[in-house]
C-alpha positions, 0 to 999 in steps of 0.5 A, a space after each residue: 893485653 895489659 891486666 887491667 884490660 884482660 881484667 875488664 874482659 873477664 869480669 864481662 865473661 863472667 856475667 852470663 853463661 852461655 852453652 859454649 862458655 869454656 869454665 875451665 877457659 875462665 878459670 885459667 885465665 883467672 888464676 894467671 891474672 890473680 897473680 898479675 894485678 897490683 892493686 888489691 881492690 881489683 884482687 877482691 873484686 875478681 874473687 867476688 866475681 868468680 865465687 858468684 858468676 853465672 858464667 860459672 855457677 849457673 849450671 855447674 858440671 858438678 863436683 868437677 867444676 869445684 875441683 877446677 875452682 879450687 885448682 885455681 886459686 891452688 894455682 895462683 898460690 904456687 905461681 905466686 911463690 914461683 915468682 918469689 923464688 924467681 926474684 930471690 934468684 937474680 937478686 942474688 946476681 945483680 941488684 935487686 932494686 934493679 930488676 924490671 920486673 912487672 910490680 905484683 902485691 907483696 905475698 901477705 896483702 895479696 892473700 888479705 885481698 884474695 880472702 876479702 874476695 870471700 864475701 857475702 855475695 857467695 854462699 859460705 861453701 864456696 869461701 872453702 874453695 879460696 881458702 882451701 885452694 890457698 893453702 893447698 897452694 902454700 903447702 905444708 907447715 914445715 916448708 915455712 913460705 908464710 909467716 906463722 900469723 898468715 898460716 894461722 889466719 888462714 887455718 881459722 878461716 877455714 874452719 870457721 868458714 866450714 862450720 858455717 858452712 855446716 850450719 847453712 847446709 841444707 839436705 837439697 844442697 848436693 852440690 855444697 855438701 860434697 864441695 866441703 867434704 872434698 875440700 876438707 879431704 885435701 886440707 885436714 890433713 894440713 890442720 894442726 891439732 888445735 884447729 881441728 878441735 874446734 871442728 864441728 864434728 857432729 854437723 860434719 859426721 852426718 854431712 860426710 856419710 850422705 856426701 860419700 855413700 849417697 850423692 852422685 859424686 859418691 856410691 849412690 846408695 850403691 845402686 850402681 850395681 844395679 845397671 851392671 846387670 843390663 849390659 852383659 849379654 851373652 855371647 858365643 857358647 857359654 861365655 858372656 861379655 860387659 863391653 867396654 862401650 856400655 853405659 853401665 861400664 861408662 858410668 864406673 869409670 865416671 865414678 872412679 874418676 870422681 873427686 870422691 871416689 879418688 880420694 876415698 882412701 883419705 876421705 874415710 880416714 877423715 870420716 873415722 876421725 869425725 866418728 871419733 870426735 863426735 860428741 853425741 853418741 847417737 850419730 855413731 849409730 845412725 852412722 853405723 846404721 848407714 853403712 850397714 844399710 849401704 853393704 846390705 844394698 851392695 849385696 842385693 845388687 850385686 846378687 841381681 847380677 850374672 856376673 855373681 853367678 859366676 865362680 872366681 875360679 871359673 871366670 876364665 870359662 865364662 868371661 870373654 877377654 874384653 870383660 876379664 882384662 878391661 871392664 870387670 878389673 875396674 868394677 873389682 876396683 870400685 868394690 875394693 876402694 868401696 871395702 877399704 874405707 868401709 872397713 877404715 870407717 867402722 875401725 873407728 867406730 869399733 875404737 869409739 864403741 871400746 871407749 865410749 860409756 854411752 856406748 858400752 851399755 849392754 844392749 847398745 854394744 851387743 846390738 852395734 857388735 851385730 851390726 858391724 859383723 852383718 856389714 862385714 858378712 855384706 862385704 864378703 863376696 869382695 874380701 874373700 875373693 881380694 884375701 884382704 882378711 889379713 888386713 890389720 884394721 880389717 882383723 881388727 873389726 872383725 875380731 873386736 866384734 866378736 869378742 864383744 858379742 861372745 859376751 853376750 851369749 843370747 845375742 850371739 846365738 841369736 846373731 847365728 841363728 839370723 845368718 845360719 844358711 837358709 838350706 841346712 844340709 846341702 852345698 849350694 849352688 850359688 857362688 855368693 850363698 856359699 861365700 855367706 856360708 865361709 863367713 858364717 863358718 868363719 865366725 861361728 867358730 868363734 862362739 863354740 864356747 857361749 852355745 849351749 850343747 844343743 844349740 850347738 849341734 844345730 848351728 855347728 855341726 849341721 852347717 858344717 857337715 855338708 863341707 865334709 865329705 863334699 868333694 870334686 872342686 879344689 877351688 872350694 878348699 877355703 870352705 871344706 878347711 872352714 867346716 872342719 875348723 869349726 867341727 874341731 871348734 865344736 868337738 874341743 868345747 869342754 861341754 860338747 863332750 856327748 856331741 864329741 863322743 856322738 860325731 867323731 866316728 863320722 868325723 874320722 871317717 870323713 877325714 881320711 875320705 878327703 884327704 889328699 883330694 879336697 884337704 890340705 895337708 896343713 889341715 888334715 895335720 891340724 885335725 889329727 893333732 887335735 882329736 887327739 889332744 882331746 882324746 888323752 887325759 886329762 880330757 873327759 872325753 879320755 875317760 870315758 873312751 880311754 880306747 880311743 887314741 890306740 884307735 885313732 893311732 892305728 888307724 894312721 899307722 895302717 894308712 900310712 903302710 898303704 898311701 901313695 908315695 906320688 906327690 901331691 899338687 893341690 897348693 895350701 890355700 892359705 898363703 899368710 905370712 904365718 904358714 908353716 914353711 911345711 904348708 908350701 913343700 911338696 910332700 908325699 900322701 904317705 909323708 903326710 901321715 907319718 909327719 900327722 904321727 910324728 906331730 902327735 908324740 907331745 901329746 900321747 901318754 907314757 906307756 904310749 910314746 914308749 910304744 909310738 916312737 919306735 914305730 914313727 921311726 919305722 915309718 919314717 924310714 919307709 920313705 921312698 923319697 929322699 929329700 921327703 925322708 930328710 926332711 922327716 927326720 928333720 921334723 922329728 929332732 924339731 919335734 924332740 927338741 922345741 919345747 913343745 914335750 912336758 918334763 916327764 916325756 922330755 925326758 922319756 925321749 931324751 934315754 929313748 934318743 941316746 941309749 934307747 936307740 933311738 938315734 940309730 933307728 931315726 937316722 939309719 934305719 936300724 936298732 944298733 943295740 947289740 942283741 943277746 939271746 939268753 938260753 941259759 947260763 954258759 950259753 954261746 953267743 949265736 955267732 961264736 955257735 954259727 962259727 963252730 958249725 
């Protein structure tokens, strides 16, 4: 059919909306006739038609059919440049001035005729999707397929054409706010830096926050969560099922295939670089505002659900196949995409908080600082169970945030008292309360040193007490080592010196009751060496306990003489890059000991590493093991050697290793020094004696 005639039939196309139209029918059709049409006017005539058809327009599929707008005019931008490459092509063969190829428009007058199509027929947001389309269409700069004023022409339309955009958008107009943020998540990263200042980023802030955690092509407030809940049924025995038919599954999958959703990832890089740039301060806030008031929703929904009474550790047991392979990964999927651009939105709030004036004034940085680490312990169930804690920009955040509130000593205590857990005194049940717990550990250990003493008691010790002897569940080690790191927290602040001298008996005792069964050995080493710092001058607690690391000593030394020799399985929990290459060796519980002796010889004073390094050699030497006894010796040289050891006791080691007999009884077990009894003067040697009798 000719173009003029095929143009003719579309334009009638597009006059109604019928039941059976066929959208994406239209779209195609449209896009292949764009590129066909040698007169302009006719260019212009079928883009006002399309930005304004009922056949389109009148009852829209929602974001999709934007996407398959924009596609469109995408399209028709790369089929233009294909028949430009297709004409370079032959030219380069035969004549091109004899080449009978069908006429079109030279490249710029059609892009000139496709933008007039723009016009006011059309709300402003749907000029995005030409502009937008076109130049997704023309790719990047650096591939220069248009002139420099063409490429600029079309940058300045876009923005100009967003601002407007910006401005005539309304709270009722869903579907034209989520068209500019999906069409601005495609084509920001295309814009150069001068037309991305001139942005409004303070209309825009508001609209891509609604856009992403509220409307229907986004999280919806969260409440997704909440039909979940309804589709799982119990099932034979114990086990419980979410099947793959259920709407609420159905509706996760619609979610994640959303033009949203898809693209979150570069949407919140988007979202945190309007943060960014947005020059009222107060639009940081009630965007902060927004998302804690998303994560606070997200918890509460999901805590409504059976699914999180439910231990990672235990899902095998409870789930049934169909929910573990299928319908609960692309939940988990949804809340991880959730999570990251949560935490790449509030990274560049944090960046905006440490360089904005208006935003560093006390109670507005204490305040905010608060916020963002309740958003953070919202979002925990997922990123404890995802181990996303090493992410950077996550790390970031949290650490920021805490370094901020640690400076505002009332606030933190009061930002502790406001998460403490509810029932002090008792492991809870509920696998989402003991997250809350891990991350309250987790961060109150970073505020030991701004509680007073009292208040420290309260809100570390207590808390942490029932972790410490608690035991009979290895998939809880994350939470037992948290407990212990923040007692070590607690005991090592300078002015816990009286809670330290109260605690440490029930401490120490705990310690060697949890050890190998429900503590790591990477742990248990951490705990030792570091009671026992505190414990050697010049620490106040070594003066008024100066027993105490004789004490601790001993005790090690006689468990060592009566631990097991059998290997222990439980694997570290901590699989970051930092771990100690120790941390993933099997070793023995007796091993553990004498390598916890042999880390405490930097710290001990003189008169007790010249009694202790005999001994640790003596303990090493027990060993059964061979490769475990090498690999002992190994640490002790590592000990001696890495610069850990003061001058003074550097080279105490150094007369110990070489003429002490220190090498001797290291490496083989016995003192070779030759040994003299002296009964008195002209005795014999006891050998020559045994000979002469």
């Amino acid at each position: 059919m000719p173009s003029d005639r095929l143009l003719g039939t579309l334009l009638r196309s597009l006059q109604s909306y019928t039941e059976q139209q066929d959208t994406p029918r239209l779209l195609g059709t449209a896009a292949s006739l764009l590129t066909t049409l040698n007169n302009p006017l006719n260019v212009t005539l079928l883009i006002s038609q399309l930005l304004s058809a009922p056949a389109i327009w009148a009852h829209p599929d929602g974001l999709r059919t934007c996407v398959r707008c924009f596609g469109a005019f995408r399209s028709a931008a790369q089929a233009l440049l294909r028949h430009e490459d297709s004409l370079r092509e032959q030219s380069s063969v035969r004549d091109f001035a004899k080449l009978k190829l069908e006429a079109s428009l030279p490249k710029d007058d059609w892009i000139r005729a496709v933008v007039s199509g723009a016009d006011e027929h059309s709300p402003r947001w749907r000029h995005l999707l030409v502009l937008g389309g076109l130049l997704q269409g023309f790719g990047p700069t650096s591939d220069q397929v248009l002139s420099r004023s063409m490429r600029s022409t079309l940058e300045g339309g876009l923005v100009m054409a967003t601002n407007i955009a910006l401005e005539e958008a309304l709270l009722a107009d869903e579907l034209g706010q989520q068209a500019v943020t999906v069409v601005l998540t495609y084509c920001f990263p295309q814009l150069p830096d001068h037309e991305r200042v001139r942005l409004d980023y303070n209309l825009l802030l508001p609209l891509l926050m609604r856009s992403t955690l509220r409307y229907s092509e986004g999280l919806r407030s969260a409440y997704f969560l909440g039909t979940v809940d309804n589709d799982v049924r119990a099932v034979s025995g114990s086990r419980f099922q979410w099947s793959a038919r259920s709407s609420s599954y159905q509706q996760i999958q619609s979610m994640l295939s959303s033009p949203i959703i898809s693209s979150l990832g570069p949407l919140a890089r988007l979202i945190g670089h309007t943060a960014e740039q947005a020059r009222d301060p107060r639009l940081i806030t009630a965007a902060l505002d927004q998302l804690e008031a998303f994560a606070r929703t997200l918890y509460l929904q999901w805590r409504h659900t059976k699914l999180s009474e439910i231990d990672v550790s235990e899902e095998s047991l409870y789930l049934d196949t169909e929910t573990m392979e299928m319908t609960s990964p692309a939940l988990w999927k949804l809340l991880r995409s959730t999570l990251f651009a949560v935490v790449i939105i509030l990274r560049s709030i944090v960046g905006r908080m440490l360089g904005d004036a208006a935003l560093a004034i006390d109670d507005v940085a204490s305040k905010l600082a608060a916020q963002t680490l309740h958003t953070l312990r919202y979002f925990h169930f997922i990123s404890s169970r995802l181990g996303i804690t090493t992410f950077s920009q996550y790390s970031f955040v949290y650490l920021t945030t805490m370094d901020i509130l640690a400076t505002y000593p009332s606030e933190a205590e009061a930002f502790l008292q406001a998460i403490k857990p509810a029932d002090i005194g008792q492991v809870p049940h509920h696998p989402l309360d003991r997250s809350l717990d891990l991350f309250y550990l987790n961060t109150a250990e970073h505020f030991t040193l701004v509680l007073p003493e009292l208040r420290g008691e309260e809100l570390l010790v207590a808390v942490a007490t029932p972790y410490l002897a608690a035991g009979g569940n290895n998939h809880m080690l994350t939470i037992f080592e948290a407990a212990h790191s923040v007692m070590l927290a607690a005991f090592s602040a300078p002015e816990n010196v009286e809670l330290t001298t109260k605690h440490l008996p029930f401490y120490v005792d705990a310690l060697f009751k949890v050890f190998p069964s429900n503590l790591s050995a990477r742990q248990f080493r951490l705990a030792f060496k570091t009671l026992l710092g505190l414990a050697t001058p010049p620490s106040e607690l070594a003066a008024n306990q100066p027993m105490l690391p004789t004490i601790l000593l001993e005790l090690l030394h006689d468990r060592a003489y009566t631990a097991s020799s059998a290997l222990i399985t439980l694997e570290p929990p901590c699989n970051a890059p930092q771990t100690p290459p120790y941390a993933a060796m099997e070793l023995s519980e007796q091993a553990v000991f004498v390598l916890t002796l042999i880390d405490t010889l930097p710290q001990l004073p003189l008169e007790l590493l010249d009694e202790w390094l005999p001994l640790a050699a003596g303990m090493l030497n027990r060993l059964a093991d061979a490769s475990i006894r090498v690999h002992c010796k190994e640490h002790f040289w590592n000990v001696l050697m890495n610069g850990e050891l003061n001058t003074y006791r550097s080279q105490f080691c150094a007369a110990w290793w070489s003429t002490g007999g220190g090498r001797e009884m290291v490496l083989f077990g016995h003192d070779d020094r030759e040994v003299e009894l002296y009964e008195m003067s002209g005795a014999l040697p006891l050998e020559v004696r045994a000979d002469k009798l």
